[in-house]
C-alpha positions in Angstrom: -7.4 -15.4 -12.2 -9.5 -16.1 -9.1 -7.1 -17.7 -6.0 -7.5 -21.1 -5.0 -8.9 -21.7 -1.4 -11.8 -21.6 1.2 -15.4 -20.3 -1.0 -15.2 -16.4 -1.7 -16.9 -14.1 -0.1 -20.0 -13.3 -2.1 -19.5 -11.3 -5.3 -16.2 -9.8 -4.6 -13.6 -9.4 -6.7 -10.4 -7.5 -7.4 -8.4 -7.2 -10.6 -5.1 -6.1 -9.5 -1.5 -5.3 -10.8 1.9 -3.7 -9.3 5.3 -2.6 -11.0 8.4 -1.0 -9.1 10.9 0.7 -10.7 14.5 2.3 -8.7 13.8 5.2 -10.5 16.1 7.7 -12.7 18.9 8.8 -10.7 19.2 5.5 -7.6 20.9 2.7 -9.1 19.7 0.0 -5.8 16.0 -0.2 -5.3 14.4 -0.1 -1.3 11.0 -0.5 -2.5 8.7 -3.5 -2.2 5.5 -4.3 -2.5 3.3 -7.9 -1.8 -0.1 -8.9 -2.9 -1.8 -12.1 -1.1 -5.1 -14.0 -1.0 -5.3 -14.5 2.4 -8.0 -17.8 2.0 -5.4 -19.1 -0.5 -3.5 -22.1 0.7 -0.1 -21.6 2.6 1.8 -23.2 -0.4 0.7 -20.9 -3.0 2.3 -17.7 -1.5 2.0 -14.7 -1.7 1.8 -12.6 -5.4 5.2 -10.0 -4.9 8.3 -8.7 -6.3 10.8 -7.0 -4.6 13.5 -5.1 -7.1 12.0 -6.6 -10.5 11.9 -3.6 -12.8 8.3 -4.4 -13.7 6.3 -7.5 -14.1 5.4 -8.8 -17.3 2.4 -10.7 -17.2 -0.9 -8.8 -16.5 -3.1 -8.2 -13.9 -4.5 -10.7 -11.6 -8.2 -11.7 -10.9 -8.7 -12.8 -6.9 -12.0 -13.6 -5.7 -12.1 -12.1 -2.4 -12.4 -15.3 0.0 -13.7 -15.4 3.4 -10.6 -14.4 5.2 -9.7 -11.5 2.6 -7.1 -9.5 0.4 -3.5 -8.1 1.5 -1.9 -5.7 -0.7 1.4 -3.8 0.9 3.5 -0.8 -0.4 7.1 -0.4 1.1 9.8 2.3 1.0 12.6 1.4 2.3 15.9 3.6 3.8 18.8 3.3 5.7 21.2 2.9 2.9 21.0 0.4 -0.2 21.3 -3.0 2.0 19.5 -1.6 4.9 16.5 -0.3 3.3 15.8 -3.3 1.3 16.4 -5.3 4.2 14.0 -3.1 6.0 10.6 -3.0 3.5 11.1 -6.9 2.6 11.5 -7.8 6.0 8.2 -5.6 6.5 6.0 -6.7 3.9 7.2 -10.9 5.3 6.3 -9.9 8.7 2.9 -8.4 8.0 2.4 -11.4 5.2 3.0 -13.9 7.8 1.1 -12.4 10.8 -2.0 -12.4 8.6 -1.7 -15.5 7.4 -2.3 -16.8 10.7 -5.5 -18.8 11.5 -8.7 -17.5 12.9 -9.9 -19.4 16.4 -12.1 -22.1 15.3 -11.0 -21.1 11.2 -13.6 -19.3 11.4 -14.5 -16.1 9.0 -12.6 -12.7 10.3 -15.3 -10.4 11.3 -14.2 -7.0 10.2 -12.9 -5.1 13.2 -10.9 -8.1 14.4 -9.2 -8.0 10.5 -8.7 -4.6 11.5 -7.1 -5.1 14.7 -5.0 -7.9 13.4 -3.6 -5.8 10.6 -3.1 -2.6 13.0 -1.0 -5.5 15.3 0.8 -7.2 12.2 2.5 -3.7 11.2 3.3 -3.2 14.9 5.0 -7.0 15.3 6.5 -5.8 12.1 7.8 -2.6 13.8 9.1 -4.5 16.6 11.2 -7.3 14.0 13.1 -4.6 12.2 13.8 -2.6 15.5 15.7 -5.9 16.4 17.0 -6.7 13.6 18.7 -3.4 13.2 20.0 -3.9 16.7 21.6 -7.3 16.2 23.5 -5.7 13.1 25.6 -3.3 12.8 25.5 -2.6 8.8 21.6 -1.7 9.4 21.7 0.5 12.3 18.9 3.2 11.8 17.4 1.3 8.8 13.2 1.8 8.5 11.0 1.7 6.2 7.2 3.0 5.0 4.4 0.8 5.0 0.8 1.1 4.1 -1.3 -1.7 3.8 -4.5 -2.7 3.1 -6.7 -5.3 3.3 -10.3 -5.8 1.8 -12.7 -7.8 3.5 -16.0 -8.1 1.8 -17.2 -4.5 1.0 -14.7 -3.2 3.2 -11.8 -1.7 2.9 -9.2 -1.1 6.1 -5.8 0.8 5.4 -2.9 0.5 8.3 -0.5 3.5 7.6 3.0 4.0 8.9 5.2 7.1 7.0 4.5 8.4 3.8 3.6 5.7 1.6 -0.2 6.9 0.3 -3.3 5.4 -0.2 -5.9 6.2 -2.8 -9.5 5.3 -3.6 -10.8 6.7 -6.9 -14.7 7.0 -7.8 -16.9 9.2 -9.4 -13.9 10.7 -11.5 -12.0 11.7 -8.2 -8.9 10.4 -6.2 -9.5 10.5 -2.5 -6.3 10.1 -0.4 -7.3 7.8 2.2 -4.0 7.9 4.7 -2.3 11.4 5.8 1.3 10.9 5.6 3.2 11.1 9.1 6.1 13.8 7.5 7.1 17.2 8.7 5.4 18.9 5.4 2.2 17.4 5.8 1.8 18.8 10.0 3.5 21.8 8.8 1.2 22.1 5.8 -2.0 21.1 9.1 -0.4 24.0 11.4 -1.0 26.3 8.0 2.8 27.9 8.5 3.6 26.5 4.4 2.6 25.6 1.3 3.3 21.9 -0.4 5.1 23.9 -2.6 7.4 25.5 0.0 7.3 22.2 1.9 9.1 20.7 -1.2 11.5 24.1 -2.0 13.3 23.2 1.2 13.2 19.7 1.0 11.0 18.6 4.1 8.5 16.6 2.2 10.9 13.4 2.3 11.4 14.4 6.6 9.3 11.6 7.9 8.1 12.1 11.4 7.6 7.7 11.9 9.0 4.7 10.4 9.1 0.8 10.9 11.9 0.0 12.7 13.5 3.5 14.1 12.2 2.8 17.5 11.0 0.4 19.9 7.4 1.3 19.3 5.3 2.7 16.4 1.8 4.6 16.3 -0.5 2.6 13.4 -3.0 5.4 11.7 -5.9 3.3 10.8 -8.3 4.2 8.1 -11.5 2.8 7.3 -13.6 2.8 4.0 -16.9 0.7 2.6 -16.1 0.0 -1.3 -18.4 0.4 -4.2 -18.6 -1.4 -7.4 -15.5 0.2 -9.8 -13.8 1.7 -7.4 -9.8 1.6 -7.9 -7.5 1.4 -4.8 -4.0 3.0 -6.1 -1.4 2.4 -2.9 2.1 4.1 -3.8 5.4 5.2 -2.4 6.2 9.1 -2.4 8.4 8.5 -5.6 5.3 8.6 -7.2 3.1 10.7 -5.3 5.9 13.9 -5.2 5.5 13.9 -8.6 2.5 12.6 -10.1 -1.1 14.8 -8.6 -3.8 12.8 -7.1 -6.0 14.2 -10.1 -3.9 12.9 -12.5 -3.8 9.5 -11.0 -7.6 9.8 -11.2 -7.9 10.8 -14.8 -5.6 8.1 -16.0 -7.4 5.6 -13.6 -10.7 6.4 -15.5 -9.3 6.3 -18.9 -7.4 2.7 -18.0 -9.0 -0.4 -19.6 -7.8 -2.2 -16.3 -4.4 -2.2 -13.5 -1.9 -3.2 -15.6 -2.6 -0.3 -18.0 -2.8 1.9 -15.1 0.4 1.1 -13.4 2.1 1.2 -16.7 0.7 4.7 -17.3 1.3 5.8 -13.9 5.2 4.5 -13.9 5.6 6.0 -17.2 5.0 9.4 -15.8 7.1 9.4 -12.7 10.1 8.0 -15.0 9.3 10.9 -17.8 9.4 13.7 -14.9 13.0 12.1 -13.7 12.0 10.4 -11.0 14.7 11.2 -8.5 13.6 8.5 -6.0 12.2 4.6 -6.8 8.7 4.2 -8.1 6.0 1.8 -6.7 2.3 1.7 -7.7 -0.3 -1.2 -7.2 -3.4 -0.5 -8.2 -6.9 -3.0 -7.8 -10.0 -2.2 -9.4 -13.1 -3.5 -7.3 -16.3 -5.1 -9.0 -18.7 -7.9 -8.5 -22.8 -8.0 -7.0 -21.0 -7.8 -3.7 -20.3 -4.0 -3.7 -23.3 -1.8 -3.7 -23.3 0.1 -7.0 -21.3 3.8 -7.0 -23.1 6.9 -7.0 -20.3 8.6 -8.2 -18.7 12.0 -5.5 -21.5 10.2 -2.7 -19.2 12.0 0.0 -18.4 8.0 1.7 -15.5 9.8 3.5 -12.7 7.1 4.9 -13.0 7.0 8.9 -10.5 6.2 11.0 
């Protein structure tokens, strides 16, 4: 259903869906993810679950308004309190900061959206850094986040760990984020394989997270969306296990999110799924986005 609020931006809409799952073998769940129409009024809230299993009801229709879309992916750690406390307290922070009003409510032009988001994750950063410090039982908590907001035909991605990003067209999953882990600079120096990264276990050895120290590096990404694209953003339980051209194959055969999710959850849990499982997924459409020409080569920027 299309979100109450200020007048959408032209033509714009996202259908979109999430489920998390703890997985096969954890009995707690650290992930979290949030969806939110930013033009919506404060009262409504953000669209989010935090442990829930899966969510029942099917995907939800936003028209993209004027000051856009938020949709965050979590993974907590630090230990079962900790690393919940850390990705909700995440996913509030970055919620709240872009919630905030624009000077003179006026419509976010798209590289202040951009820097707003890049400074929400850092305030966010900065919240569970202190909050760790003020108690004991979450010393050293962190978490992942990746989060992305869609403004018009635009799409910006603010990326912190390993929690990915995707953007499939043209019958081909593009990972728009480059996880911050030892594996993936290892795998950049050329000195292993992914497949040696995982044999000895360095592919969950993150090199940042929220809330670890002081101060945080934000990778920013930057991509202009086309009519039927589908953003997929995930934590590693699903991306260790499930290929980026599988998420794209099932992506094409999906009749919509919800389907996708489900299909994509389904998988992680059937291969064991040693960690927890988070996948939202929006498919993009309206006269707003130019039509896809399929593999165009419309690399992300950052």
């Amino acid at each position: 259903m299309s979100g109450p609020g200020s007048a959408p931006a032209p033509g714009v809409d996202a259908t979109v869906h999430a489920l998390t799952h703890p997985g096969c073998v954890r009995a707690d769940n650290q992930d979290c993810f949030l969806v939110a129409d930013l033009s919506a009024p404060a009262s409504r809230g953000p669209w989010r679950v935090g442990t829930d299993p899966g969510r029942a009801a099917g995907a939800e229709r936003f028209a993209v308004g004027p000051r856009g879309l938020l949709a965050v992916v979590a993974d907590g750690m630090g230990g079962a309190a900790a690393g919940a406390t850390a990705s909700r307290l995440a996913v509030a922070e970055v919620f709240a900061a872009m919630s905030q009003p624009w000077p003179a409510d006026a419509r976010p032009a798209p590289g202040l959206f951009a820097r707003r988001l890049r400074e929400a994750v850092e305030g966010a950063n900065e919240a569970i850094h202190r909050h760790a410090r003020r108690e004991p039982g979450c010393a050293g908590m962190g978490t992942t986040l990746t989060a992305a907001g869609i403004l018009d035909a635009r799409l910006v991605v603010a990326q912190v760990g390993d929690s990915r990003a995707y953007l499939v067209r043209g019958g081909a999953a593009t990972q728009l984020t480059r996880d911050q882990s030892l594996a993936q600079s290892l795998l950049d120096a050329g000195t292993l394989t992914a497949r040696e990264a995982e044999r000895r276990g360095l592919a969950s050895v993150l090199l940042q997270a929220l809330g670890t120290e002081p101060r945080v590096a934000v990778d920013v990404y930057w991509q202009r969306l086309r009519r039927g694209d589908v953003l997929v953003l995930c934590s590693d339980g699903l991306s260790r296990i499930v290929a980026d051209r599988e998420i794209a194959a099932r992506a094409g055969r999906a009749p919509d999110p919800a389907a996708l999710c489900g299909e994509l959850l389904e998988a992680a849990i059937a291969r064991g799924a040693p960690d927890n499982v988070t996948v939202l997924a929006a498919r993009l459409d309206g006269a707003g986005l130019e039509a896809s020409a399929g593999r165009d080569g419309d690399a992300p920027r950052r």
